[in-house]
C-alpha positions, 0 to 999 in steps of 0.5 A: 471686289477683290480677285478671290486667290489665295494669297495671303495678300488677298485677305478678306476679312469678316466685315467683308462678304462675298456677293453672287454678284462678284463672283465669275458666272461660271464659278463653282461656289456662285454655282452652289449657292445659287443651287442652295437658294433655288432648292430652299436649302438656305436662305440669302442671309444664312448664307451671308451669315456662313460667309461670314463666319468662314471669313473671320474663321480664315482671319483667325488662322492667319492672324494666328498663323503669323503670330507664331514662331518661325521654324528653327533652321536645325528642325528642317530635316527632322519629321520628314517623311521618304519612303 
């Protein structure tokens, strides 16, 4: 499994899903979703099933992140806030 940084580079896309197994032991969402499991919030496929559905979220916002413009050199200055 790849190293979970957020880096562009280190995309993880919906076919892809995140397993208690790939995780560090002390890694806060391993943490949770053991937790959810063991109250019966979810079960291990709904959670594979909110994975999932973050996973293609996140693409989504990066395919559409790239696919827009670059911002124009004159607007750099423009919108920015200084007290």
């Amino acid at each position: 499994m790849q190293n979970l940084s957020h880096l562009v580079e280190d995309e993880l896309s919906a076919e892809e899903s995140v397993s208690s197994t790939d995780l560090p032991v002390s890694d806060p969402i391993r943490k949770l979703r053991q937790k959810i499991l063991e109250l019966g919030l979810a079960s291990s496929n709904e959670l594979l099933r909110i994975e999932k559905e973050i996973a293609s979220s996140v693409d989504d916002s990066v395919d559409f992140a790239k696919s827009g413009d670059l911002p124009r050199p004159e607007d750099a200055l423009t919108q920015v806030f200084a007290p």
